[in-house]
Each structure stands twice: as structure tokens, then as C-alpha cells.
C-alpha positions as CSV (number, residue, x, y, z in Angstrom):
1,X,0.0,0.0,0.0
2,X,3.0,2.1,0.9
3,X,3.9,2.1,-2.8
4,X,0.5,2.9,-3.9
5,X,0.3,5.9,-2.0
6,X,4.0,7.1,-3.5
7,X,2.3,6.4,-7.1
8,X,-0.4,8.1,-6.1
9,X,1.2,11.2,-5.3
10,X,3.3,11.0,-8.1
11,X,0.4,11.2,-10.1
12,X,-1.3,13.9,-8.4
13,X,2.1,16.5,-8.3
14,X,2.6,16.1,-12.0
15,X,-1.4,16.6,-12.6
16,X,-1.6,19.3,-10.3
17,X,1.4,21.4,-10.2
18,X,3.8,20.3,-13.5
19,X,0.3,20.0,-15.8
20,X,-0.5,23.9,-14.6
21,X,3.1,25.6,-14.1
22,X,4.6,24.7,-16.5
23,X,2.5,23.6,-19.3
24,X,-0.7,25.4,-19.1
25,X,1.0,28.7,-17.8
26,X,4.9,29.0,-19.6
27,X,4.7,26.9,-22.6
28,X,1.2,28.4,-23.1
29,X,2.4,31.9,-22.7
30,X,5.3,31.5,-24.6
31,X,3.5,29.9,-28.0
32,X,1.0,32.9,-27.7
33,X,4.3,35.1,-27.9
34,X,5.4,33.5,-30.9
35,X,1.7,34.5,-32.2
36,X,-0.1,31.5,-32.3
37,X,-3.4,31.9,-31.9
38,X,-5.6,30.9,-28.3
39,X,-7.0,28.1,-29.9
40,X,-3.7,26.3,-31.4
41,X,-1.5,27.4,-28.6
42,X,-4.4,25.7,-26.3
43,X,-4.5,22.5,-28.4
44,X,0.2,22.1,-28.6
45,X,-0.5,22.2,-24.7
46,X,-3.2,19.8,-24.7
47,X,-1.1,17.2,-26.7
48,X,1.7,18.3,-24.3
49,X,-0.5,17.3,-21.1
50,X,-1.3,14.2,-22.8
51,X,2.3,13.3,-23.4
52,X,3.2,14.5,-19.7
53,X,0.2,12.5,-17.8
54,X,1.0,9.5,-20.5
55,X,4.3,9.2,-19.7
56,X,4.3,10.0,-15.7
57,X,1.2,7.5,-15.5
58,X,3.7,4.4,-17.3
59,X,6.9,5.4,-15.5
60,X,4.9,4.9,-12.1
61,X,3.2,2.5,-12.1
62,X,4.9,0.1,-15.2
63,X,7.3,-1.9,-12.7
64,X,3.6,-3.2,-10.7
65,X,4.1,-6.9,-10.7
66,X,0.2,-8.0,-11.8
67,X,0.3,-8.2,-15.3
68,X,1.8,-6.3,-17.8
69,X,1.1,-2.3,-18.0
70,X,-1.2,-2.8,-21.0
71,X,-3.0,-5.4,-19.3
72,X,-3.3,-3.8,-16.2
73,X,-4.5,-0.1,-17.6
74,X,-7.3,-1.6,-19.9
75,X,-5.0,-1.5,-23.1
76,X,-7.5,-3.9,-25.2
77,X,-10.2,-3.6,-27.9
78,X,-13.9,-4.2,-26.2
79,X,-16.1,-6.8,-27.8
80,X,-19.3,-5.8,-30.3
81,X,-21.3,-6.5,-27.7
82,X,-20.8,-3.9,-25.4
83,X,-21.6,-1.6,-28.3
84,X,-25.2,-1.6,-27.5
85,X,-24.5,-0.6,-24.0
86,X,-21.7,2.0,-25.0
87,X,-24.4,4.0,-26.9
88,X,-27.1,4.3,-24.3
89,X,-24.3,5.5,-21.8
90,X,-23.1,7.8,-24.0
91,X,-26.8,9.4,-25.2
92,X,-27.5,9.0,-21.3
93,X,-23.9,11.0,-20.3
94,X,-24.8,13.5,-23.0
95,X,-28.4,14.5,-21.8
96,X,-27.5,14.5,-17.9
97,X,-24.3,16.3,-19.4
98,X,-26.2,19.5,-21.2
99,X,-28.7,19.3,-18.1
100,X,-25.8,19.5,-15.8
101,X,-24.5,22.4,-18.1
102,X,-27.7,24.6,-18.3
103,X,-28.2,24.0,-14.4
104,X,-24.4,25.5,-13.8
105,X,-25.3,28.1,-16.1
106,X,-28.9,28.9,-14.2
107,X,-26.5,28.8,-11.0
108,X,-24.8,31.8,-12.0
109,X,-21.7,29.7,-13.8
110,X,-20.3,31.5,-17.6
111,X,-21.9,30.5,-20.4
112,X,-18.8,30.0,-21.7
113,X,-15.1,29.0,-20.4
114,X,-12.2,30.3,-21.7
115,X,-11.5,27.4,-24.4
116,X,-14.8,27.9,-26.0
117,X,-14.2,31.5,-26.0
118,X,-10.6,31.0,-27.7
119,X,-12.7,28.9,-30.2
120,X,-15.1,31.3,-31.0
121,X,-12.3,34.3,-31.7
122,X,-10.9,32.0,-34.0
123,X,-14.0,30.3,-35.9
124,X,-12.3,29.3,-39.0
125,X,-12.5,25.6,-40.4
126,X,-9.1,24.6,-39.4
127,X,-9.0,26.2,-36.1
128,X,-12.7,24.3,-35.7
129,X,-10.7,20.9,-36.8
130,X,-8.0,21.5,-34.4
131,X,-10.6,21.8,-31.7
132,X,-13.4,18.7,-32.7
133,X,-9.7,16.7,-33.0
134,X,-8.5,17.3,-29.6
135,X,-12.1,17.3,-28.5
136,X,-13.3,14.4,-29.7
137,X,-10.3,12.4,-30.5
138,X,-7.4,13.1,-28.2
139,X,-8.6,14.9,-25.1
140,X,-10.9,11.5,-24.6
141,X,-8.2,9.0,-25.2
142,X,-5.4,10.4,-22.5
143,X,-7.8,11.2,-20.0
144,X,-9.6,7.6,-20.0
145,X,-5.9,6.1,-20.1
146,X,-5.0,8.3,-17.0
147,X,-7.8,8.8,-14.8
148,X,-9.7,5.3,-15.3
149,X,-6.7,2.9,-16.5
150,X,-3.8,4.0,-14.3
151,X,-5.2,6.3,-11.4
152,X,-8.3,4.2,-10.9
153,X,-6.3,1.1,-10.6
154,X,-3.8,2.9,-8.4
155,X,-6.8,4.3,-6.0
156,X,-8.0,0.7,-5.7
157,X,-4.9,0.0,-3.8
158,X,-5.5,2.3,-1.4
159,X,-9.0,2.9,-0.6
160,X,-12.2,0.8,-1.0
161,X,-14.2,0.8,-3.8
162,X,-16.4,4.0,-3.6
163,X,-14.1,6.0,-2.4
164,X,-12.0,4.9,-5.5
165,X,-14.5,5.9,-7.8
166,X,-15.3,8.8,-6.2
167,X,-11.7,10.2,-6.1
168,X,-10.7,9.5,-9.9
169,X,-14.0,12.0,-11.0
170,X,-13.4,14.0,-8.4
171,X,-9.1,14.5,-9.4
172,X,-10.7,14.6,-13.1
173,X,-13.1,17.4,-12.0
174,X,-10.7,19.1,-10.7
175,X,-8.3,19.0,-13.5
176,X,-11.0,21.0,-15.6
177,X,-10.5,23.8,-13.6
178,X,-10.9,26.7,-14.0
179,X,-14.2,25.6,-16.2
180,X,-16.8,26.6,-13.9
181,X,-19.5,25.5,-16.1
182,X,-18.8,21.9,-16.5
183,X,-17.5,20.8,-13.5
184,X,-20.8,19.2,-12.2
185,X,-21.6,17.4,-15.6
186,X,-17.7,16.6,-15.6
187,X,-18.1,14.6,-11.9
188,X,-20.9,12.9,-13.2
189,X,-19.0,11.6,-16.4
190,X,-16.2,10.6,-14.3
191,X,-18.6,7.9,-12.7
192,X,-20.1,6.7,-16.6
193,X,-16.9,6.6,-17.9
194,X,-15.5,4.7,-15.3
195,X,-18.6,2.3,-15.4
196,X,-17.6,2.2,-18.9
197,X,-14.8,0.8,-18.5
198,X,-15.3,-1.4,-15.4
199,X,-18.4,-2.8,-17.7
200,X,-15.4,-3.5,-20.6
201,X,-12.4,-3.6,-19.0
202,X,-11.2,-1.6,-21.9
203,X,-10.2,2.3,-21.8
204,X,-11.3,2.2,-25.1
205,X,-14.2,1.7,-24.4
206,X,-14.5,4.9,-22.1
207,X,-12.5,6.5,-24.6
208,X,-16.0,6.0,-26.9
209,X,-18.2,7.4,-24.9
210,X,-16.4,10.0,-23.7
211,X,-15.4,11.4,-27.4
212,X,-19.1,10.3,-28.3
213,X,-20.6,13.0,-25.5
214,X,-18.1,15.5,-26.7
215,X,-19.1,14.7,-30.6
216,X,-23.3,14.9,-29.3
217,X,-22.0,18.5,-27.8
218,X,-20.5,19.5,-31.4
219,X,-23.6,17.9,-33.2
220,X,-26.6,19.6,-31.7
221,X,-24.7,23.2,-30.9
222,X,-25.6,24.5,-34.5
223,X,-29.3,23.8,-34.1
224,X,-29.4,25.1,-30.3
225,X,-28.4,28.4,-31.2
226,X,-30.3,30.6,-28.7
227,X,-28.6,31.5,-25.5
228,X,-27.3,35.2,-25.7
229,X,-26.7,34.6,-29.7
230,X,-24.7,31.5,-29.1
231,X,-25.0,27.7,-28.9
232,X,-26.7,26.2,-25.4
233,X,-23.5,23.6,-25.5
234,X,-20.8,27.1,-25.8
235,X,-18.5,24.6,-23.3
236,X,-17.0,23.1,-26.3
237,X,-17.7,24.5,-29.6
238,X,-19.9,28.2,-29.4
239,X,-21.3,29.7,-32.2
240,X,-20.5,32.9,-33.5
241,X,-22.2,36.2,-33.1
242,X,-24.8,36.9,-35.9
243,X,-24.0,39.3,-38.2
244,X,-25.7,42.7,-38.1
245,X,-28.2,43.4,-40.9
């Protein structure tokens, strides 16, 4: 247990103070000197935190005796069976999900956080690729390989089995911050993703739904278009102002 809790820790300093310092603050800051824009500065560091959280979750945890790494993360293809399943959790994530959303919002929370805002300064088509890409495709593969294959089975170790769960969504709440206006519908997915995966055993498989909630969000922004001028699911891809006759 001793070592669990070292992992552990491991895990969390590199999530919660390399991740922010050095990442999201200097290399951030120092592509927007080069002039990059908000949106393609934002997406170099998100493939940067994805490397960083990849590589500190193998290095800690790859020398565990159970298994090999693969194995013991959830490295595997799920079977055609579990598709079925995989799609009502992921309609079911995306409608508690915008619920969650409009709730925060009612609450007092932004329409919009700062990523959707760096999207919407920038809505071009490729700086809208850049973002459905790391959205969709990227953002949802990391995060299930970190917070549900290596943290989760690293929490396991440590503390019983609800409190397990309940940590991992509540460290990948946490991570979204300082998103104000996701952070209940993110706590919630951190439970169906993990019951994705726990259902599977594959981080694919939450990988799936995840990018499957995020691709719902891009689907039905464009057709609901009407809070303040903007799309009701602004947390991921806003609209832009209409023009003035």
C-alpha cells in the first residue's frame, strides 16, 4: 500500500502542479508570444499534457508486478457487444451532461469558459478541426488512459471501492478547472466513464463514450443556437455572433 500511496502522489504533483506551471501557464504563454493563436497554442499544450500525464502514468506504475502495463490499464479492444451498451451510456452521459450544463449556467456559472471562447475568436475551419480533434479524439483518449486505467487502478490499492471511484471523478473534475460551467456534468461523467470501462475492462471503451458525449455536444450546438446569440452547449464548440443586418 505504501507504494500505492507514493504512485499516487506521483500522479497527483505532475497533474496538479507540472500539468498547470509549467504547461498550461509558460509553454502556453510562450506559444501565444510566438503569435499562435488561443485556440492552437491551447491544443500544442493539450497534446503536451497528454504526453506528460502518459508518460508520468507508465513510469509509475509500469514496474507493478500484476500483469503487464497494457493489461493492467485496460489496453484492449472491447467486444461488439458492449456496443449496444456503449451508446445508451453515451446518449444518457450527453443528456444528464447538457442538463448539468444549463443547471451551472442557471446557477450563476459563464456560459462560456475560456476554451470555447478561444474557439469562438478563432472560428475558421481549421482552427474548428484543431478543436473537434483534440475534443473528440485526443482529449478522450489520455484522459480515460489516466484517470480510469492508471489512477483508478492505483486508488483501488488504497481505498475501498467508492471511495476509489469517487476520487478519480473527483481528481478529473478538478483537473478541468478553472471551467466553472462543466464541472458538475464533468463529476458525473467521471462515474459513466469509469462504469464504462469497469463494464469492458477496456479504456477504449470509455475513450468511446467519452469522445461520443463530446461529438453529441459539437452535433446539436448548431441547431441550439439561442442563449445570448450563441450555442446552449458554448462549453466546447460556441457559435459565433450573428451578423448585423
Amino acid at each position: 500500500m505504501k507504494k500505492a500511496w507514493i504512485q499516487l502522489l506521483i500522479l497527483l504533483a505532475v497533474t496538479f502542479v507540472f500539468v498547470p506551471l509549467v504547461i498550461e501557464n509558460l509553454l502556453y504563454r510562450t506559444l501565444i508570444g510566438w503569435g499562435l493563436s488561443d485556440i492552437i497554442a491551447g491544443n500544442i499544450a493539450g497534446v503536451m499534457i497528454a504526453a506528460a500525464l502518459l508518460t508520468a502514468g507508465y513510469l509509475t506504475t509500469r514496474s507493478d508486478s500484476k500483469g503487464s502495463w497494457k493489461e493492467r490499464v485496460g489496453l484492449r479492444s472491447f467486444d461488439r457487444s458492449h456496443f449496444p451498451f456503449l451508446m445508451k451510456l453515451s446518449l444518457l452521459s450527453f443528456v444528464i451532461g447538457v442538463a448539468c450544463f444549463l443547471l451551472s449556467v442557471w446557477l450563476g456559472a459563464d456560459l462560456q469558459n475560456e476554451k470555447a471562447k478561444a474557439v469562438e475568436e478563432s472560428f475558421a475551419f481549421f482552427p474548428l478541426l484543431v478543436a473537434f480533434v483534440g475534443a473528440v479524439i485526443i482529449s478522450p483518449i489520455y484522459e480515460e488512459i489516466f484517470y480510469r486505467g492508471v489512477m483508478l487502478s492505483v486508488l483501488n490499492r488504497i481505498a475501498s471501492d467508492r471511495v476509489a471511484l469517487f476520487l478519480q471523478a473527483l481528481f478529473f473534475t478538478l483537473a478541468h478547472l478553472p471551467n466553472w460551467n462543466i464541472l458538475l456534468l464533468t463529476i458525473i461523467n467521471g462515474y459513466l466513464f469509469a462504469h464504462a470501462y469497469r463494464k469492458t475492462g477496456s479504456v477504449f471503451a470509455a475513450a468511446f463514450v467519452h469522445g461520443m458525449v463530446n461529438l453529441l455536444i459539437y452535433i446539436v450546438s448548431v441547431p441550439l443556437k439561442n442563449l445570448e446569440g450563441r450555442s446552449a452547449c458554448a462549453p466546447l464548440f460556441p457559435l459565433p455572433e450573428p451578423s448585423q443586418p
